[in-house]
Chimera marker file (.cmm) of the C-alpha trace (Angstrom):
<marker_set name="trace">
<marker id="1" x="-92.081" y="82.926" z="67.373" r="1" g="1" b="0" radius="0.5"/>
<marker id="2" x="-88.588" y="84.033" z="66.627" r="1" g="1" b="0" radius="0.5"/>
<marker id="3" x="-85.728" y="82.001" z="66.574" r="1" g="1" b="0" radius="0.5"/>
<marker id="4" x="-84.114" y="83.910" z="69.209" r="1" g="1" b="0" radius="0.5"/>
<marker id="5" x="-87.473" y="83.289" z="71.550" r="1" g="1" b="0" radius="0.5"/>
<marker id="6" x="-87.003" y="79.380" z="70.380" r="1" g="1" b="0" radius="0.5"/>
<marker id="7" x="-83.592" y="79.448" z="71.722" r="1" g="1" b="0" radius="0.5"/>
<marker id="8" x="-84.269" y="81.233" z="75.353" r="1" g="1" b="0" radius="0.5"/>
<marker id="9" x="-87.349" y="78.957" z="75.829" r="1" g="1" b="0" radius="0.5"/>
<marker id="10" x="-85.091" y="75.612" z="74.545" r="1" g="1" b="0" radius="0.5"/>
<marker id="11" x="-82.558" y="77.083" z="77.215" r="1" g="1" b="0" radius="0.5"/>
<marker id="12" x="-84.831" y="77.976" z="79.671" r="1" g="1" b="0" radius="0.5"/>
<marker id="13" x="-86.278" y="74.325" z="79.585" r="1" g="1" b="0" radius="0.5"/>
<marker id="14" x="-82.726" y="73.055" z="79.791" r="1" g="1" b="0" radius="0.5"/>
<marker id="15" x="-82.636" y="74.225" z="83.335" r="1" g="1" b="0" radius="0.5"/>
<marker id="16" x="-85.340" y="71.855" z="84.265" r="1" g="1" b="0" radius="0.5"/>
<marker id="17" x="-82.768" y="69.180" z="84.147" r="1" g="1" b="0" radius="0.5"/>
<marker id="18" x="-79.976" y="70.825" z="86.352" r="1" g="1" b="0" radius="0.5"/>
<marker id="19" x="-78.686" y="69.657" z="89.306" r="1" g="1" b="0" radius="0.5"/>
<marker id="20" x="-78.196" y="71.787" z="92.496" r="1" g="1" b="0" radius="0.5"/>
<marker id="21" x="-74.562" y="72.331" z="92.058" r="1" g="1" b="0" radius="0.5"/>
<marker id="22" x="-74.765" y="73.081" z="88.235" r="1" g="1" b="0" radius="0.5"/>
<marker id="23" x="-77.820" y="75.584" z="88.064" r="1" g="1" b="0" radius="0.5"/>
<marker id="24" x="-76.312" y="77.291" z="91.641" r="1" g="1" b="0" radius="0.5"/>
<marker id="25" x="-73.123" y="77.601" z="89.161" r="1" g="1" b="0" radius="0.5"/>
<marker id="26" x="-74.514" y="78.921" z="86.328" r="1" g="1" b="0" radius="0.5"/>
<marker id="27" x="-76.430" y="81.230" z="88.351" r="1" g="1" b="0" radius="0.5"/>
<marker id="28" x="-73.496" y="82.792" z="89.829" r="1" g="1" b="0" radius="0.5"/>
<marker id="29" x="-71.993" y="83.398" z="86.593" r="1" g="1" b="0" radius="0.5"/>
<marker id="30" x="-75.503" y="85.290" z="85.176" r="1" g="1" b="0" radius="0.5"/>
<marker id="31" x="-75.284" y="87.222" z="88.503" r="1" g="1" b="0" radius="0.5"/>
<marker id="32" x="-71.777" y="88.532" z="87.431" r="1" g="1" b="0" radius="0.5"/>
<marker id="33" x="-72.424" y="89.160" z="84.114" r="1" g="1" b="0" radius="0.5"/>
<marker id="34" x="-75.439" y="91.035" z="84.931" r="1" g="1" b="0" radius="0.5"/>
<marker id="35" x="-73.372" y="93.048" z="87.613" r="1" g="1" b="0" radius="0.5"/>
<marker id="36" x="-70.796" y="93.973" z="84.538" r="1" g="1" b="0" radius="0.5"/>
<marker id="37" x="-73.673" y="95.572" z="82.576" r="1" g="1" b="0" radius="0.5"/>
<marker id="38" x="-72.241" y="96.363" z="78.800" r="1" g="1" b="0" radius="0.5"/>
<marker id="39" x="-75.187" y="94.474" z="77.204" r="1" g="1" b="0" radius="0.5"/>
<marker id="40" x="-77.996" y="95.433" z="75.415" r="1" g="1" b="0" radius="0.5"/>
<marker id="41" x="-81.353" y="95.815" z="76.866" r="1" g="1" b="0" radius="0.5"/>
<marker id="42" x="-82.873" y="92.464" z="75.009" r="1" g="1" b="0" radius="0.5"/>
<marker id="43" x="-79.520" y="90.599" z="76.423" r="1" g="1" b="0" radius="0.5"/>
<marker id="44" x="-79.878" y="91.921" z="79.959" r="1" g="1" b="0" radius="0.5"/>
<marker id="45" x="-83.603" y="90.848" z="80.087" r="1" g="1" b="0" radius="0.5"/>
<marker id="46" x="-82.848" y="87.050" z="78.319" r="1" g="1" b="0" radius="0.5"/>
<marker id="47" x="-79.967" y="87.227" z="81.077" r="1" g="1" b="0" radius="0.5"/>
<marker id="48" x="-81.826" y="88.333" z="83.852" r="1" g="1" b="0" radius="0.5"/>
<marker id="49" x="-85.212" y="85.588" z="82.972" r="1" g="1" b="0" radius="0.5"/>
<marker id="50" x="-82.636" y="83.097" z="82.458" r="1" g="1" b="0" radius="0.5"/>
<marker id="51" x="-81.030" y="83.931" z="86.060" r="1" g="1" b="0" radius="0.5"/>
<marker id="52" x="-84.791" y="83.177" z="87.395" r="1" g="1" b="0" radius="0.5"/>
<marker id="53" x="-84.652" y="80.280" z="85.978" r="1" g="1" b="0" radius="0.5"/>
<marker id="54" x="-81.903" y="78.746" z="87.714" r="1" g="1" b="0" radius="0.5"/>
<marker id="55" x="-82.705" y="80.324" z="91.270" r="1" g="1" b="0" radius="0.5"/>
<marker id="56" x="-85.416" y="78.449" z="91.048" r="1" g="1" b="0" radius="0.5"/>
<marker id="57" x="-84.423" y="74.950" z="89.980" r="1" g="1" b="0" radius="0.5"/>
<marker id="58" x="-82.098" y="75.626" z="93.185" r="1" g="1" b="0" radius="0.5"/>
<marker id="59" x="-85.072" y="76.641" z="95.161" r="1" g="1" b="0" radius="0.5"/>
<marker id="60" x="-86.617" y="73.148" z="93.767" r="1" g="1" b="0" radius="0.5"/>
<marker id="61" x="-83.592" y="71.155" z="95.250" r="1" g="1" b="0" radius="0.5"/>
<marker id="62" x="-83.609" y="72.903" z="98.084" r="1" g="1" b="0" radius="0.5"/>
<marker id="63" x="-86.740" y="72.257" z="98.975" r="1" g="1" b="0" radius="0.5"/>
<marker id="64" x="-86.487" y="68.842" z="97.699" r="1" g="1" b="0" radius="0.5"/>
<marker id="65" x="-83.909" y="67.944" z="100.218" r="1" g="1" b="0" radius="0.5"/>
<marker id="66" x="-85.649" y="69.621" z="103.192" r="1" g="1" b="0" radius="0.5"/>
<marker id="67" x="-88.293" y="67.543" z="102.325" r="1" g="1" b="0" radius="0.5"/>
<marker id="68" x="-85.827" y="64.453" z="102.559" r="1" g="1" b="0" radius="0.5"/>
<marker id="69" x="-84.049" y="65.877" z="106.033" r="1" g="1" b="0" radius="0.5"/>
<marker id="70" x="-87.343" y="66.238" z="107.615" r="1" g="1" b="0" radius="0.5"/>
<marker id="71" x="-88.873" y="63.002" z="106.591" r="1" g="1" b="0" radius="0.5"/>
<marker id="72" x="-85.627" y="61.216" z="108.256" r="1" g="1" b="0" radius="0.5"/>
<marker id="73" x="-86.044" y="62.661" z="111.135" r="1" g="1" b="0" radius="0.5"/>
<marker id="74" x="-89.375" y="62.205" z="111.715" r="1" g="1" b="0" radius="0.5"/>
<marker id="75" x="-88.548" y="58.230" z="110.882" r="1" g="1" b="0" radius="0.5"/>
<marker id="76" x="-85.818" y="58.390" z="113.079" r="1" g="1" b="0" radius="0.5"/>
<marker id="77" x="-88.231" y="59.896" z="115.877" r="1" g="1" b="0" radius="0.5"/>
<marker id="78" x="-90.523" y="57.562" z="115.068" r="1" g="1" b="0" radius="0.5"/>
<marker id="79" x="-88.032" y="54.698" z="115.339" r="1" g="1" b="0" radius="0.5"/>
<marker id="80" x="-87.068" y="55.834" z="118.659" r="1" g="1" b="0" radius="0.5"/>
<marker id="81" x="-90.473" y="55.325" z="120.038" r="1" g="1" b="0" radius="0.5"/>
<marker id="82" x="-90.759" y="52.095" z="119.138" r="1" g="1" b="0" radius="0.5"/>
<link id1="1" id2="2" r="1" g="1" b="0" radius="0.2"/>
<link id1="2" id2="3" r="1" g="1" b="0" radius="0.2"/>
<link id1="3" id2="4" r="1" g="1" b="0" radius="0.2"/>
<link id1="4" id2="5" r="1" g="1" b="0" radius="0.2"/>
<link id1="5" id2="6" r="1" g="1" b="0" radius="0.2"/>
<link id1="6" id2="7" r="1" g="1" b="0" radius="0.2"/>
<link id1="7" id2="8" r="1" g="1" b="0" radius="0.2"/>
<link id1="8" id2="9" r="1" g="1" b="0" radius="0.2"/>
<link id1="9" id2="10" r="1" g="1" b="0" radius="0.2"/>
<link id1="10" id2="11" r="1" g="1" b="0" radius="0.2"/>
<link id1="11" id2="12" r="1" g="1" b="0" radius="0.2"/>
<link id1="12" id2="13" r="1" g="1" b="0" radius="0.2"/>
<link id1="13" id2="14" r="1" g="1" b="0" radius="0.2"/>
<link id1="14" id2="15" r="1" g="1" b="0" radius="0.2"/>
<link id1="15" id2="16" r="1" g="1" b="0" radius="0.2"/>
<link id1="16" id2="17" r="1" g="1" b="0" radius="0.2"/>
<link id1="17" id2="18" r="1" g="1" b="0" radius="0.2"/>
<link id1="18" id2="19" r="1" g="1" b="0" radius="0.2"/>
<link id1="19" id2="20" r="1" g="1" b="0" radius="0.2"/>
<link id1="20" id2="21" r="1" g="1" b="0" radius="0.2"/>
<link id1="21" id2="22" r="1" g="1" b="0" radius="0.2"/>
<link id1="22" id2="23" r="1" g="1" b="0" radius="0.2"/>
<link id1="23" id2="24" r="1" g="1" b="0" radius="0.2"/>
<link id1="24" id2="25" r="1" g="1" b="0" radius="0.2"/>
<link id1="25" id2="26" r="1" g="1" b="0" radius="0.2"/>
<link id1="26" id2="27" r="1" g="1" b="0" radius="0.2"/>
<link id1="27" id2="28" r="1" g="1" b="0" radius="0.2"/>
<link id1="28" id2="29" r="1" g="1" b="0" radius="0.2"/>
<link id1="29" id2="30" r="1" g="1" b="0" radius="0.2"/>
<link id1="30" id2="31" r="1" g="1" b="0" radius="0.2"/>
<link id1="31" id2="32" r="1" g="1" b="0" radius="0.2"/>
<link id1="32" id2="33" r="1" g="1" b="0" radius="0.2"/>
<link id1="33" id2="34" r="1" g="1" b="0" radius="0.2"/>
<link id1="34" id2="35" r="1" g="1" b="0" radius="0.2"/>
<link id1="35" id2="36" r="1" g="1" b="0" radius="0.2"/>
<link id1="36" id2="37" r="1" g="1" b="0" radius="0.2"/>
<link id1="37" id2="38" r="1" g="1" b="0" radius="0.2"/>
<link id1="38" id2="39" r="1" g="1" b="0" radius="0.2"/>
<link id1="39" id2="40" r="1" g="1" b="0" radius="0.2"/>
<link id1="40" id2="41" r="1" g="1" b="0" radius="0.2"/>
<link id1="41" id2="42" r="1" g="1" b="0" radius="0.2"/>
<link id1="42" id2="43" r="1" g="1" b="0" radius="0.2"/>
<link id1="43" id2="44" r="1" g="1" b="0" radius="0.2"/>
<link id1="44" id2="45" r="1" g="1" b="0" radius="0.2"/>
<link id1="45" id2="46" r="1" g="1" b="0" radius="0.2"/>
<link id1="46" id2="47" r="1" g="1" b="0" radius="0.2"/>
<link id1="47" id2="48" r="1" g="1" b="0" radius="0.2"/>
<link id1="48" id2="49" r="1" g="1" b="0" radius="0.2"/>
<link id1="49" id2="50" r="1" g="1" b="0" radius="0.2"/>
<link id1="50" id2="51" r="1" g="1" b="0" radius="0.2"/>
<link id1="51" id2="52" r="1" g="1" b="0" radius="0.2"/>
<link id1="52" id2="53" r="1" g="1" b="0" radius="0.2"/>
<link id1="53" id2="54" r="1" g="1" b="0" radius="0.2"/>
<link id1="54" id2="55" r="1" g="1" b="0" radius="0.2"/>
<link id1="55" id2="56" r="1" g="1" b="0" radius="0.2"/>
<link id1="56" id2="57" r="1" g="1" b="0" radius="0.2"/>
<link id1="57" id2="58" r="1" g="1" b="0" radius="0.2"/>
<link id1="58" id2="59" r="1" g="1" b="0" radius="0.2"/>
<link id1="59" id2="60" r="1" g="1" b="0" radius="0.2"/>
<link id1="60" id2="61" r="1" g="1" b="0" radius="0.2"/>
<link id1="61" id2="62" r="1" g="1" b="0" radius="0.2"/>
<link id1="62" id2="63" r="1" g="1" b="0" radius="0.2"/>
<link id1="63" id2="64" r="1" g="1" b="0" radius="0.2"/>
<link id1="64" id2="65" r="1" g="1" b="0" radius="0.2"/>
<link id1="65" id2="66" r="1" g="1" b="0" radius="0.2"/>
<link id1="66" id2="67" r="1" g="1" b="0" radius="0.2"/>
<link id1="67" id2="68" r="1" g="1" b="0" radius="0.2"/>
<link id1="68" id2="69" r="1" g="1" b="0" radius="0.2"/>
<link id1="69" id2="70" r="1" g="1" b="0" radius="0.2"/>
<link id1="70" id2="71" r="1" g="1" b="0" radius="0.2"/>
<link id1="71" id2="72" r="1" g="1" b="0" radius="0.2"/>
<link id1="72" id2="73" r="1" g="1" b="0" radius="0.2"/>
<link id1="73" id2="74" r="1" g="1" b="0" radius="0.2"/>
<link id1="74" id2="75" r="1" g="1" b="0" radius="0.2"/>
<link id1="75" id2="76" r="1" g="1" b="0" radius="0.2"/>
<link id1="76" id2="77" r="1" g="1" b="0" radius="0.2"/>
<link id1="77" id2="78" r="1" g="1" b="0" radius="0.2"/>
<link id1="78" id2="79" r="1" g="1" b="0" radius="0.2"/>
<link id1="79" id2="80" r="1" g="1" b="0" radius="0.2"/>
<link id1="80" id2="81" r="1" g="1" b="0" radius="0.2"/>
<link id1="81" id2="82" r="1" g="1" b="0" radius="0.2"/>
</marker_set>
């Protein structure tokens, strides 16, 4: 593999570690660079994979904190009926 494909994958793992606000961020900023054009095809496509990246960590919080909404209200429900 090429350093260049080291580097997108080391970035691309980076995102694992993101929180909500930061990869939500980042993403806008890929969105606007993107929406500039000017860059080369191979940029534009690390851009663009990297941008997919952090739409979904957000997708992961998301999810993660409908998860914890729902689970309080069902305790909450459940408390309720008690």
């Amino acid at each position: 593999m090429t350093d260049a494909g080291e580097t997108a994958e080391s970035g691309l793992a980076e995102i694992s570690g993101f929180g909500y606000e930061r990869a939500r961020d980042e993403l806008v900023n890929v969105v606007k660079m993107l929406e500039q054009g000017g860059m080369d095809l191979d940029d534009s496509l690390a851009l663009w994979e990297r941008g997919e990246a952090l739409a979904a960590r957000c997708e992961q919080h998301l999810a993660g904190a409908r998860t914890r909404v729902e689970d309080a209200i069902s305790r909450s429900e459940a408390d309720e009926q008690v």
